[in-house]
Backbone as JSON Lines, residues from 0, in Angstrom:
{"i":0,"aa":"X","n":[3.01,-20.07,-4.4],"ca":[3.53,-18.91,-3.7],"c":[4.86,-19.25,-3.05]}
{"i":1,"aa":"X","n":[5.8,-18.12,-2.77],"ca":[6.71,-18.02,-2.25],"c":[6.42,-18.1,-1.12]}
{"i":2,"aa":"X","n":[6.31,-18.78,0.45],"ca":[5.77,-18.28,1.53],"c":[6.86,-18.09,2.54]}
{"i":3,"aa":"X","n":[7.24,-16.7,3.04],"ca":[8.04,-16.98,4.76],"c":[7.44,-17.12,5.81]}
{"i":4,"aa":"X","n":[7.43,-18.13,6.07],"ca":[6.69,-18.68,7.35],"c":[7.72,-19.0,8.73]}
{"i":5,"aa":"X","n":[6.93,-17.79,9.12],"ca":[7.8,-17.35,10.75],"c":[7.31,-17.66,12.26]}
{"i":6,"aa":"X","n":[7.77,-18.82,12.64],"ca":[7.36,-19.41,13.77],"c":[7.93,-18.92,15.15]}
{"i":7,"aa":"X","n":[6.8,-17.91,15.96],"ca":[7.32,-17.34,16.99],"c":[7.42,-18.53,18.48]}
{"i":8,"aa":"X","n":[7.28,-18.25,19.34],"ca":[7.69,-18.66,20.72],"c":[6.03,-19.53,21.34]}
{"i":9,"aa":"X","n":[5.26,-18.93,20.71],"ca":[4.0,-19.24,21.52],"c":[3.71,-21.25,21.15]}
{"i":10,"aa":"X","n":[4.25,-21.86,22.04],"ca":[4.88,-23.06,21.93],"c":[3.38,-24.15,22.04]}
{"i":11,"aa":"X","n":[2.6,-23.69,23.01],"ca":[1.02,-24.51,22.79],"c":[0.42,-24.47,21.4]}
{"i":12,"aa":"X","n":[1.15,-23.92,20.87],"ca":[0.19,-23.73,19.48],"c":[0.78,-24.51,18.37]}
{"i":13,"aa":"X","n":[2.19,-24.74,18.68],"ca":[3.47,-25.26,17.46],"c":[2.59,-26.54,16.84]}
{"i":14,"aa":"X","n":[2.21,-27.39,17.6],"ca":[1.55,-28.76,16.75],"c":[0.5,-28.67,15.58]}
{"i":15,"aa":"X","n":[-0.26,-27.2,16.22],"ca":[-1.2,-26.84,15.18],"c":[-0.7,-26.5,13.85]}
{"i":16,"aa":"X","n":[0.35,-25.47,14.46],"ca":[0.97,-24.8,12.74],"c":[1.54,-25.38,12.25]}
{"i":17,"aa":"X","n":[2.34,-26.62,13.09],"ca":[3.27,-27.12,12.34],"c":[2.51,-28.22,11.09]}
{"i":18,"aa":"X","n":[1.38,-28.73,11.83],"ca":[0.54,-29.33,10.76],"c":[0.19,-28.86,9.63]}
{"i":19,"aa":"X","n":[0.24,-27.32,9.7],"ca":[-0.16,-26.23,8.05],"c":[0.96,-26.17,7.37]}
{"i":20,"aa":"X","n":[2.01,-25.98,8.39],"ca":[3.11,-26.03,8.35],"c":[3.65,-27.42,7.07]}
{"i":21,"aa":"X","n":[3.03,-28.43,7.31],"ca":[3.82,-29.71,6.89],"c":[2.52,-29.24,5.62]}
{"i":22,"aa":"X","n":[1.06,-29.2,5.47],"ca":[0.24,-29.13,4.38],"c":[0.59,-28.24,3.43]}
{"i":23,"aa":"X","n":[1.2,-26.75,3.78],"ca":[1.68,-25.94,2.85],"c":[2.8,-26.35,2.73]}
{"i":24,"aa":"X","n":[3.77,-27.33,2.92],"ca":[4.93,-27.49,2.61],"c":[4.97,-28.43,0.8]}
{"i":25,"aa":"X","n":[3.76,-29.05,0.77],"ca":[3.43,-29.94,-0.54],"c":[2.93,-28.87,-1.38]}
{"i":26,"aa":"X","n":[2.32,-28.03,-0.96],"ca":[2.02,-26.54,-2.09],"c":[2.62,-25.78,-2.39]}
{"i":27,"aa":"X","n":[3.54,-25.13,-1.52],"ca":[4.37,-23.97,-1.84],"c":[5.38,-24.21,-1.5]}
{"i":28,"aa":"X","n":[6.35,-23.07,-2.12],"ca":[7.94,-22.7,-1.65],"c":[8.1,-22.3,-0.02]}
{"i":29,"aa":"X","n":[8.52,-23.13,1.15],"ca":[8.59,-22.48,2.16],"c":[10.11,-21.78,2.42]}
{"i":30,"aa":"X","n":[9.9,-20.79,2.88],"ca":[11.25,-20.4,3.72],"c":[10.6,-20.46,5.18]}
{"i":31,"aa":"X","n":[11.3,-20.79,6.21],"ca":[11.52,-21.36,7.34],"c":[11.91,-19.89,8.25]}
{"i":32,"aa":"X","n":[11.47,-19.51,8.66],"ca":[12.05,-18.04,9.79],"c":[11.94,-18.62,11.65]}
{"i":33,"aa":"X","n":[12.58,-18.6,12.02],"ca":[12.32,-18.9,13.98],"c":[12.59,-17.68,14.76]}
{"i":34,"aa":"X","n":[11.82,-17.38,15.52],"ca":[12.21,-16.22,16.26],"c":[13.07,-16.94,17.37]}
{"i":35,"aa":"X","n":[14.1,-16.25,17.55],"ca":[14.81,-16.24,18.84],"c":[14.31,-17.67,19.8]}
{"i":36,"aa":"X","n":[13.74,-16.95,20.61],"ca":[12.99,-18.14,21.36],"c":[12.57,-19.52,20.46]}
{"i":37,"aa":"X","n":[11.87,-19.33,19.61],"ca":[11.92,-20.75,19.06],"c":[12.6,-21.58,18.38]}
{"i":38,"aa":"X","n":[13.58,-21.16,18.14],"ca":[14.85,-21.51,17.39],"c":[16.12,-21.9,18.92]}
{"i":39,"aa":"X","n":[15.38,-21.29,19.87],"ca":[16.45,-21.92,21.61],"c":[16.09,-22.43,22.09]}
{"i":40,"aa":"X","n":[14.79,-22.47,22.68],"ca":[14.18,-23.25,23.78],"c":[13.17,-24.16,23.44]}
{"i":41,"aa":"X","n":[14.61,-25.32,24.57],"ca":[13.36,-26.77,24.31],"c":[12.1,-26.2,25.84]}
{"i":42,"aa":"X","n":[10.7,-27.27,25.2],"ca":[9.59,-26.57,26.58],"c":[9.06,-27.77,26.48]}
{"i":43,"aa":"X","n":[7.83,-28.31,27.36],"ca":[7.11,-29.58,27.23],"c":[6.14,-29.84,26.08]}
{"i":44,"aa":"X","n":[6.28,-28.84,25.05],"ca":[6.08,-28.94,23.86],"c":[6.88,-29.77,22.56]}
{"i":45,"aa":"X","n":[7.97,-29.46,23.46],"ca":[9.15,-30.75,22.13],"c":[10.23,-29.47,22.42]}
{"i":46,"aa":"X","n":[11.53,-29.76,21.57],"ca":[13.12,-29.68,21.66],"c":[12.74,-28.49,20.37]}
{"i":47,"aa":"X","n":[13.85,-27.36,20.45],"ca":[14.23,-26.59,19.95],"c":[14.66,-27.42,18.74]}
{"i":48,"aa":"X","n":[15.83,-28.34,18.55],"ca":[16.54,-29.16,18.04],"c":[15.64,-29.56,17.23]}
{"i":49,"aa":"X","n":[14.45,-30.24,17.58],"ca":[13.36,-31.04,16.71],"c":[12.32,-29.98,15.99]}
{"i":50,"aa":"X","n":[12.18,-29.08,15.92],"ca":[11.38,-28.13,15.42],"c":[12.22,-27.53,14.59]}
{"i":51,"aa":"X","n":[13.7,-27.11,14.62],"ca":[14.44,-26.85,13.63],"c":[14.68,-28.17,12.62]}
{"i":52,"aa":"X","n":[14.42,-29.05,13.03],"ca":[15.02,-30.65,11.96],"c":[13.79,-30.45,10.99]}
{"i":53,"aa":"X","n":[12.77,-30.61,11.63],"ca":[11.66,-30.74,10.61],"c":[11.2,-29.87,10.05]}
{"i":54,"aa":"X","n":[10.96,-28.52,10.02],"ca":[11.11,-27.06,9.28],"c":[12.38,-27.21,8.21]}
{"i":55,"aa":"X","n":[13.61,-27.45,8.72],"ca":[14.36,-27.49,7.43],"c":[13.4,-28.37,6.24]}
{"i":56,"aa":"X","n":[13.73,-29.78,6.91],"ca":[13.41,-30.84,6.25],"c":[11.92,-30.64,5.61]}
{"i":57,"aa":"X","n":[11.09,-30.02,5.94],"ca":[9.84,-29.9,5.13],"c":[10.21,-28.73,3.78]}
{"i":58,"aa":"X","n":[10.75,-27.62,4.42],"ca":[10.83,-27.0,3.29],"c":[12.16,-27.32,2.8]}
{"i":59,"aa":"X","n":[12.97,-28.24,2.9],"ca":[14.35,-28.57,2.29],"c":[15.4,-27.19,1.69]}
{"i":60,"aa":"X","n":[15.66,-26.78,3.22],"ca":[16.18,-25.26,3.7],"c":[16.52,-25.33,4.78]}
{"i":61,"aa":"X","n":[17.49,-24.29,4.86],"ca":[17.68,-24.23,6.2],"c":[17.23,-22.7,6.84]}
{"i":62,"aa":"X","n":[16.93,-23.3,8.06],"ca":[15.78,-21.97,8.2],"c":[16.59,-20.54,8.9]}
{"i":63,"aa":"X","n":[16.33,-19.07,8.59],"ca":[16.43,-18.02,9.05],"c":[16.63,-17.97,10.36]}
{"i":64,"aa":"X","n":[17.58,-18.24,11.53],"ca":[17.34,-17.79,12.44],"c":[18.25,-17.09,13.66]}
{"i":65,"aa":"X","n":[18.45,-15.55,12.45],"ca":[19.34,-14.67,12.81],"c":[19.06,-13.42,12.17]}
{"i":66,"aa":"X","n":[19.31,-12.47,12.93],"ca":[18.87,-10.8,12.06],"c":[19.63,-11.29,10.84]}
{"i":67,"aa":"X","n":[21.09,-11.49,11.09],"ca":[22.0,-11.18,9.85],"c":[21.07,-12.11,8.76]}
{"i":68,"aa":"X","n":[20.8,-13.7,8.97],"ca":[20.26,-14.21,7.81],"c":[18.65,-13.26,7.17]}
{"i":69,"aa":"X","n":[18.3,-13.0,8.06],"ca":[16.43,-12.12,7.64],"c":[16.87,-11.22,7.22]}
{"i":70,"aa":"X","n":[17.65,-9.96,7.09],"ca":[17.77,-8.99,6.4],"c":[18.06,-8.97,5.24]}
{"i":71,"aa":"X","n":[18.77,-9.88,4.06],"ca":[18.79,-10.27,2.88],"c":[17.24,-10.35,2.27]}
{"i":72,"aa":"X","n":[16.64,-11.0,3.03],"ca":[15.38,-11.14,2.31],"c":[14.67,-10.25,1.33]}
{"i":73,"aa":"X","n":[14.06,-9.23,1.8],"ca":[13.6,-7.95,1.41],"c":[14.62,-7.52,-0.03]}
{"i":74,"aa":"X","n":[15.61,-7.38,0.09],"ca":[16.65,-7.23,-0.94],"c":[16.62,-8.41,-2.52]}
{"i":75,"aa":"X","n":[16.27,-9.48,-1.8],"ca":[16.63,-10.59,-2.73],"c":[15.42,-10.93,-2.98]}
{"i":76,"aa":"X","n":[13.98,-9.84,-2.75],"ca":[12.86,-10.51,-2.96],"c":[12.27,-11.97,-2.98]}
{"i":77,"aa":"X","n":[12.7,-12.91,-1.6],"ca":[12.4,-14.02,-1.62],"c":[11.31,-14.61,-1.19]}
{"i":78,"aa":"X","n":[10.47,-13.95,-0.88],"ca":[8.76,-13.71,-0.56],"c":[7.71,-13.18,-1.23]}
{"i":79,"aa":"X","n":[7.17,-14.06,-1.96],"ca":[5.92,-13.32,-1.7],"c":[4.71,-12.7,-1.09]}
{"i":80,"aa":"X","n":[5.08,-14.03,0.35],"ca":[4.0,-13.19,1.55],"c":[4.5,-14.0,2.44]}
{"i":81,"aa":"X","n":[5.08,-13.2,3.53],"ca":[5.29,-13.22,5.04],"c":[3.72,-13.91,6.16]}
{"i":82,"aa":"X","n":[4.24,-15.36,6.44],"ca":[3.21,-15.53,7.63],"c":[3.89,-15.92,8.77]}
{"i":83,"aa":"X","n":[3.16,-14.71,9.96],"ca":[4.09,-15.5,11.0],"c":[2.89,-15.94,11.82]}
{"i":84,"aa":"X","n":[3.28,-17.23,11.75],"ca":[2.47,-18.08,12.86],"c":[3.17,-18.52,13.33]}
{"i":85,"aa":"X","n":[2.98,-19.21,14.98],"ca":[2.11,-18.21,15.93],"c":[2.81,-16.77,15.87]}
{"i":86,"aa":"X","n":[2.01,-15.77,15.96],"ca":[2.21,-14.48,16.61],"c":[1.61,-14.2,17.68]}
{"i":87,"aa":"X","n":[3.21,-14.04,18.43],"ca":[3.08,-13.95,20.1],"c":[2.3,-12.08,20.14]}
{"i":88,"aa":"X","n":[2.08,-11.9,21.16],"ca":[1.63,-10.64,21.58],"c":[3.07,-10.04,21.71]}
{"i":89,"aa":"X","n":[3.94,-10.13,22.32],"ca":[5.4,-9.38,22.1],"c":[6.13,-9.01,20.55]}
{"i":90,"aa":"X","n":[5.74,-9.95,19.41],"ca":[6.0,-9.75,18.37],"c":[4.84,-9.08,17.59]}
{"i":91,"aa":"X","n":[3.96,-9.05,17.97],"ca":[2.79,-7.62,17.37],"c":[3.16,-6.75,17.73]}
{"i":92,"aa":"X","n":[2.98,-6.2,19.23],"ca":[3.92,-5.41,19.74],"c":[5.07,-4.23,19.25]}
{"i":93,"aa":"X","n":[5.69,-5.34,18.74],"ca":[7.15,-4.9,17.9],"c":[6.79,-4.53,16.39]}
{"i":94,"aa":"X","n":[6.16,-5.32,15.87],"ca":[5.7,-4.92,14.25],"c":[4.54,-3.9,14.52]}
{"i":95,"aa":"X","n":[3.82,-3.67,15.4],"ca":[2.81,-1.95,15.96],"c":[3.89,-0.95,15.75]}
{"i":96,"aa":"X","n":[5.04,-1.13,17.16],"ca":[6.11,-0.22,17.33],"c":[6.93,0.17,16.26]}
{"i":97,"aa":"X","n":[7.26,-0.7,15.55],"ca":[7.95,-0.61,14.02],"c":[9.56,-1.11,14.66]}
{"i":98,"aa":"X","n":[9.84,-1.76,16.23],"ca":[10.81,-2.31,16.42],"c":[11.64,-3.71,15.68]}
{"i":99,"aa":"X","n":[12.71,-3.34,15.54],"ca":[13.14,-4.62,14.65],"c":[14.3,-4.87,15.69]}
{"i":100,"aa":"X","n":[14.45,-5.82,16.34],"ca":[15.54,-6.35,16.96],"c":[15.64,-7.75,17.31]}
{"i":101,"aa":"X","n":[14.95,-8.9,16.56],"ca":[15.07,-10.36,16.35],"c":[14.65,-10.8,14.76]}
{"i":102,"aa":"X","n":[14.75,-11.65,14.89],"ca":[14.91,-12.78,13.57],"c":[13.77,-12.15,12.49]}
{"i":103,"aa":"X","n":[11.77,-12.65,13.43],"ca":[11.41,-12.79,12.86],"c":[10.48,-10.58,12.56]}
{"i":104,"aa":"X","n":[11.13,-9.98,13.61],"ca":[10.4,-8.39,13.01],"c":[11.52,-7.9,11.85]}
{"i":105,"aa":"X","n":[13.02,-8.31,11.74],"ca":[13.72,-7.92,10.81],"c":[13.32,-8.91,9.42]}
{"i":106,"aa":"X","n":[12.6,-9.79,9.15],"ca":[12.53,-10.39,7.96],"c":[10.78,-9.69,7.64]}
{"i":107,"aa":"X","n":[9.99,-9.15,8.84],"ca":[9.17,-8.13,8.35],"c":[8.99,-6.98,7.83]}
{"i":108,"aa":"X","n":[10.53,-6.31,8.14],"ca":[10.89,-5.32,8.24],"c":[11.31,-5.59,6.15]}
{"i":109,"aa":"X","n":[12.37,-6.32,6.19],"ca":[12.94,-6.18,5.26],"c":[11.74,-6.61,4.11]}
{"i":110,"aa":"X","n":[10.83,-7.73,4.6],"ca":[9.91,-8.26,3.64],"c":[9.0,-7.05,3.08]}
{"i":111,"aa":"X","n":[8.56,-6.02,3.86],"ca":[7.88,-4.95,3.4],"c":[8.3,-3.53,3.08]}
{"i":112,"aa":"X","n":[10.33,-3.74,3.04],"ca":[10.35,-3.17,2.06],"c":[10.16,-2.87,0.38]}
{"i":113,"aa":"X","n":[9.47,-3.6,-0.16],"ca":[8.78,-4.52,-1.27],"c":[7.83,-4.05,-1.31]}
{"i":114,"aa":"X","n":[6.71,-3.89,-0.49],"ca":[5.24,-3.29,-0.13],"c":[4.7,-4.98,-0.4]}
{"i":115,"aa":"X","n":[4.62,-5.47,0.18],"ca":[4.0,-7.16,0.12],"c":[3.8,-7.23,1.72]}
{"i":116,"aa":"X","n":[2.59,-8.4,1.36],"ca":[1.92,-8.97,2.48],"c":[2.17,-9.12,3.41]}
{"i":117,"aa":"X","n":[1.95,-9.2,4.64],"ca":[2.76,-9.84,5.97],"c":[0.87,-10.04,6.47]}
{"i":118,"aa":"X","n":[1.11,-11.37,6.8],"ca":[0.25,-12.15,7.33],"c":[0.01,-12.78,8.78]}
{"i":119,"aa":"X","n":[-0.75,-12.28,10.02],"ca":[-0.66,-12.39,10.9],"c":[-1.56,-13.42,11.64]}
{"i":120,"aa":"X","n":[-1.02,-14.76,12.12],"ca":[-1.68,-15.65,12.74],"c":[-1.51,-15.4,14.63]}
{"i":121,"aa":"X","n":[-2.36,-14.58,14.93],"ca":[-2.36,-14.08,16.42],"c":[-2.14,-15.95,17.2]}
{"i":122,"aa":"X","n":[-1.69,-15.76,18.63],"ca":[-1.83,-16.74,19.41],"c":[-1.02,-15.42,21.07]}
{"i":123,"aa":"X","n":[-1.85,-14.97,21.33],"ca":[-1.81,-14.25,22.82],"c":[-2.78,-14.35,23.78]}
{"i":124,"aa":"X","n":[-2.27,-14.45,24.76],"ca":[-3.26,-14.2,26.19],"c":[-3.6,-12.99,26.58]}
{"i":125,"aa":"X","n":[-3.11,-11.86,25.74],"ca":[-4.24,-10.65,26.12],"c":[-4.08,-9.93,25.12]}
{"i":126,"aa":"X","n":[-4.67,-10.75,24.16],"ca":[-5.61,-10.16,23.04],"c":[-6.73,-9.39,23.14]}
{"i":127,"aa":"X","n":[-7.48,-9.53,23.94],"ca":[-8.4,-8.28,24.49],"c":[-8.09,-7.43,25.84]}
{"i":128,"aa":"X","n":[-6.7,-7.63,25.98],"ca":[-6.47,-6.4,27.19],"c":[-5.08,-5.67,26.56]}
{"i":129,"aa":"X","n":[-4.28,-6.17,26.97],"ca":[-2.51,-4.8,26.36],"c":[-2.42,-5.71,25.34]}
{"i":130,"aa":"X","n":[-2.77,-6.09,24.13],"ca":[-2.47,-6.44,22.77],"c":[-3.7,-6.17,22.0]}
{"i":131,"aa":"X","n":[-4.3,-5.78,22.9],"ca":[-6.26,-5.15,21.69],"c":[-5.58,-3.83,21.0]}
{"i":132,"aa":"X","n":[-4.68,-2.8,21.63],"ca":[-4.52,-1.78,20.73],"c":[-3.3,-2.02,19.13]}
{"i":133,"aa":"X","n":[-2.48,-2.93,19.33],"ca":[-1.44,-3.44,19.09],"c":[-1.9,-3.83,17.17]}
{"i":134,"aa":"X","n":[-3.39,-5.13,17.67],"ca":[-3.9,-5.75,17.17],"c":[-5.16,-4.3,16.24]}
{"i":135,"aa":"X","n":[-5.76,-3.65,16.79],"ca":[-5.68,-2.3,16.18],"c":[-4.92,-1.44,15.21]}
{"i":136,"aa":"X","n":[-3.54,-1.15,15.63],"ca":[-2.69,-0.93,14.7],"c":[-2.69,-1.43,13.22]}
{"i":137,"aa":"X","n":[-2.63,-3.03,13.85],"ca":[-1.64,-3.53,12.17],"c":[-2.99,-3.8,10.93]}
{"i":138,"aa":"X","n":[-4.22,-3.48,12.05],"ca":[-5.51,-3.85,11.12],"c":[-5.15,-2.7,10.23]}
{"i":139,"aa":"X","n":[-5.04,-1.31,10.72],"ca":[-5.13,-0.06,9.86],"c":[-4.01,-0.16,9.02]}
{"i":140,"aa":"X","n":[-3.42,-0.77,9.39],"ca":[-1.77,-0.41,8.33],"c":[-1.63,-1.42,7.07]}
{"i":141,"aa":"X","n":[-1.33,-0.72,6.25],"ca":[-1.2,-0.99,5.42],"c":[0.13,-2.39,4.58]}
{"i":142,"aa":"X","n":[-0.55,-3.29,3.83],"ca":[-0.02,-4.48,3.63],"c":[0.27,-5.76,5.12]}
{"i":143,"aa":"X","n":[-0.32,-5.35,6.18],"ca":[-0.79,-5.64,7.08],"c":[-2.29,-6.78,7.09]}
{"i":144,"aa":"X","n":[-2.14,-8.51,7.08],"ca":[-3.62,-9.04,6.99],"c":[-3.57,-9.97,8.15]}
{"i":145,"aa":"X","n":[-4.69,-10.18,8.82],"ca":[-5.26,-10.92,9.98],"c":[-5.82,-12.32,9.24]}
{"i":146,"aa":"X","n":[-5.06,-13.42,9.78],"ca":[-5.87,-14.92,9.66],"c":[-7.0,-14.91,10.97]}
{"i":147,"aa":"X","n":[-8.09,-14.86,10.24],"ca":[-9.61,-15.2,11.04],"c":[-9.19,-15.68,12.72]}
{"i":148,"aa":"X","n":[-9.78,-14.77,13.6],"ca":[-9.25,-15.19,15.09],"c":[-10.39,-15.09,16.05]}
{"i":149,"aa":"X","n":[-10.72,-15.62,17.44],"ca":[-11.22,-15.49,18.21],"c":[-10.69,-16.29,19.46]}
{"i":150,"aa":"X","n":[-11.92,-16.0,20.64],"ca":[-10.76,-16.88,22.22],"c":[-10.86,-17.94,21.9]}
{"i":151,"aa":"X","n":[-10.1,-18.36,22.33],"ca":[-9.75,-20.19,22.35],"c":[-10.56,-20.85,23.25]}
{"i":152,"aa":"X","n":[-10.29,-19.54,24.8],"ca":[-11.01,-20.28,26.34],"c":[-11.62,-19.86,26.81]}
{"i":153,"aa":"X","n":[-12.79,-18.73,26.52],"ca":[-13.36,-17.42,27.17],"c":[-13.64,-17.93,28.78]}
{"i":154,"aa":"X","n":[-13.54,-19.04,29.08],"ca":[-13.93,-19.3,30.52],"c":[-12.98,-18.92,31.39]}
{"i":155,"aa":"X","n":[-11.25,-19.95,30.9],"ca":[-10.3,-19.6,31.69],"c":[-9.42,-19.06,31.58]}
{"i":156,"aa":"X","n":[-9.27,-18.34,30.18],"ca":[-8.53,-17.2,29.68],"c":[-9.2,-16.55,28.83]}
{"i":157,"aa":"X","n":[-10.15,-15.31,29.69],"ca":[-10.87,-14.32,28.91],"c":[-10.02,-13.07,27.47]}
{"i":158,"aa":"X","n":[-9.11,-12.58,28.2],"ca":[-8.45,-12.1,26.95],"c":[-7.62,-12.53,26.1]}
{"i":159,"aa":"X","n":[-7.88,-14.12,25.69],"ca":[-6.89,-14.92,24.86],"c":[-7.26,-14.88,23.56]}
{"i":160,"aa":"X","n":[-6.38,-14.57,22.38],"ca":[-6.95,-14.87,21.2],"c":[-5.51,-15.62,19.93]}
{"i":161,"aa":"X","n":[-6.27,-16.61,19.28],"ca":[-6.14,-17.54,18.75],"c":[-6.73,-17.54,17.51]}
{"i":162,"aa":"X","n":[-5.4,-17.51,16.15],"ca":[-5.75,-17.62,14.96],"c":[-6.62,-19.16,14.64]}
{"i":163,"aa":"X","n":[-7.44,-18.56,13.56],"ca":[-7.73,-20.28,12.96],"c":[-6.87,-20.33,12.08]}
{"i":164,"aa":"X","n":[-5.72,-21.28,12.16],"ca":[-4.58,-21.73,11.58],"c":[-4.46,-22.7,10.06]}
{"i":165,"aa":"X","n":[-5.88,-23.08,10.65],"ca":[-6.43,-23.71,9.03],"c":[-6.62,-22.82,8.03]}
{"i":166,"aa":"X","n":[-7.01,-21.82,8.26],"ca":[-7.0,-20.56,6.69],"c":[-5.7,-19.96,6.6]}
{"i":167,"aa":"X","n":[-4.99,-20.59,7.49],"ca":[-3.6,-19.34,6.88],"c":[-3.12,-19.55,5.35]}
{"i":168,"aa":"X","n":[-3.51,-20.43,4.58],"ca":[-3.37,-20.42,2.95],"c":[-4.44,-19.83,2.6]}
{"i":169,"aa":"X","n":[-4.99,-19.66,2.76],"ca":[-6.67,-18.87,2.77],"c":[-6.3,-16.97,2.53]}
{"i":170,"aa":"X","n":[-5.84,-16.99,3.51],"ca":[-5.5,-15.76,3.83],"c":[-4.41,-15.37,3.03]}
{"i":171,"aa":"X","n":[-3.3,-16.19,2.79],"ca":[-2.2,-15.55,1.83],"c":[-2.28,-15.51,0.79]}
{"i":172,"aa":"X","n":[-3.3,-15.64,-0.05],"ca":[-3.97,-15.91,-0.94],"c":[-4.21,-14.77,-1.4]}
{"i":173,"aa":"X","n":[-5.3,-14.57,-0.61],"ca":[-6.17,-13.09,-0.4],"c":[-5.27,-11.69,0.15]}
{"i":174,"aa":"X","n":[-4.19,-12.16,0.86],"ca":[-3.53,-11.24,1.31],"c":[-2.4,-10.83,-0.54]}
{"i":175,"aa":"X","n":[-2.2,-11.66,-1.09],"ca":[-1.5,-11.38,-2.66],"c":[-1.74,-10.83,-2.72]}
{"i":176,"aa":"X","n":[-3.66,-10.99,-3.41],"ca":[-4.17,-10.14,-4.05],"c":[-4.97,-8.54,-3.07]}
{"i":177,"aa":"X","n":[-4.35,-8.12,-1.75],"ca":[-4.35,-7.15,-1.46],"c":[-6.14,-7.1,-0.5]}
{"i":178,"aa":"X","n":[-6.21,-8.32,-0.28],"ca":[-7.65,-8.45,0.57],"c":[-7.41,-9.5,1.91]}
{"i":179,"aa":"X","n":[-8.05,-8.64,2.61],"ca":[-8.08,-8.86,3.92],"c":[-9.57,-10.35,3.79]}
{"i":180,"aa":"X","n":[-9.52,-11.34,3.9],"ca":[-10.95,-12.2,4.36],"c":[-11.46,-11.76,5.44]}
{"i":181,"aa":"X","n":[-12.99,-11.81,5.37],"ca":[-14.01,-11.5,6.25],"c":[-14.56,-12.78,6.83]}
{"i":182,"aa":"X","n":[-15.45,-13.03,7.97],"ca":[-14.84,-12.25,8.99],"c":[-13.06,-12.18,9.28]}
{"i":183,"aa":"X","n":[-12.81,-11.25,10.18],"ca":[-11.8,-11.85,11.08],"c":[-11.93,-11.66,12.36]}
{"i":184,"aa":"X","n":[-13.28,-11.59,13.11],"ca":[-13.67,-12.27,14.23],"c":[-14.31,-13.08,14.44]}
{"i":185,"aa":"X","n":[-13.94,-13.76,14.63],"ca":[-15.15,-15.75,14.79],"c":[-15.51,-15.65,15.81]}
C-alpha cells in the first residue's frame, strides 16, 4: 500500500506510533504528513528536529508539512489510505467540521477527494466528553475508519481514549477494501 501517515501533536503517544511507524516503513510506501504542531514543537517527548529526521529517513522522503505541500496529494493520487496517528481531539474536530486549515485536515481533505480511506488512530482526553460527538460523526461518514480504541486510564483520566496502534495495518487493510474491523471498542 501507498500509506499517508499523518502524525498529529498528541506527543505521549509519538514512541508508540513511531514504532508502527518504523514496522510499516519495511512494508509499505510511506508518505510522511506532520501537523503543524508536530512538525514545531520540541516537548519532553523528544525535538521537533528529531521526529522530522527519522520520518524522512524511514520513509526516504521528505515529509508534508505545509497546506501548500498536502494539497497536491489528492490531485496526484499519492495515497491509497490516509492514517493519521495520533489523532488529537482538535483534529477530529476539524475533519467532523469539514475545516481544513493545517497540514494534516488539507491532505484529508484533498486525499478524499478520490473517495479513499482515511484512517483514524484516536489519542484524546475527552473522548467520552466534547470529542464523543465528533468521534460519532466520522463513524457515520462515509470512507471514514476507526483503528480499535478504548481508555488508556479510566482511573485518572476517565474520558481518555486511545487507539490500539498495533492494528493500524490491520485497519488499512480493511479500510481498502471498504470495511470498518470489529470491535472498535476494546
Amino acid at each position: 500500500m501507498k500509506l499517508g501517515f499523518a502524525i498529529c501533536g498528541s506527543f505521549c503517544n509519538h514512541a508508540q506510533v513511531m514504532r508502527e511507524y518504523e514496522r510499516l516503513s519495511g512494508r509499505h510506501e510511506l508518505i510522511p504528513i506532520l501537523s503543524d504542531n508536530a512538525a514545531r514543537f520540541d516537548t519532553r517527548f523528544g525535538t521537533a528536529e528529531a521526529l522530522i529526521e527519522r520520518v524522512e529517513t524511514l520513509a526516504g522522503r521528505r515529509a508534508v508539512k505545509t497546506v501548500v505541500e498536502a494539497e497536491p496529494l489528492g490531485p496526484s493520487n499519492a495515497m491509497d489510505v490516509l492514517v493519521i496517528a495520533p489523532c488529537t481531539g482538535n483534529t477530529l474536530a476539524k475533519l467532523a467540521a469539514g475545516v481544513t486549515d493545517g497540514t494534516v485536515t488539507m491532505a484529508a481533505k484533498s486525499h478524499l477527494r478520490n473517495g479513499k480511506p482515511v484512517v483514524i488512530a484516536l489519542a484524546t482526553n475527552d473522548g467520552l466528553s466534547a470529542s464523543a460527538a465528533n468521534i460519532g460523526a466520522l463513524l457515520n461518514r462515509k470512507h471514514y475508519y476507526f483503528v480499535p480504541f478504548g481508555q488508556d486510564d479510566p482511573a485518572r483520566k476517565p474520558t481518555s481514549l486511545v487507539a490500539d496502534f498495533d492494528r493500524l495495518e490491520e485497519t488499512a487493510e480493511a479500510a481498502l477494501a471498504g470495511k470498518q474491523i470489529q470491535p472498535i471498542l476494546l
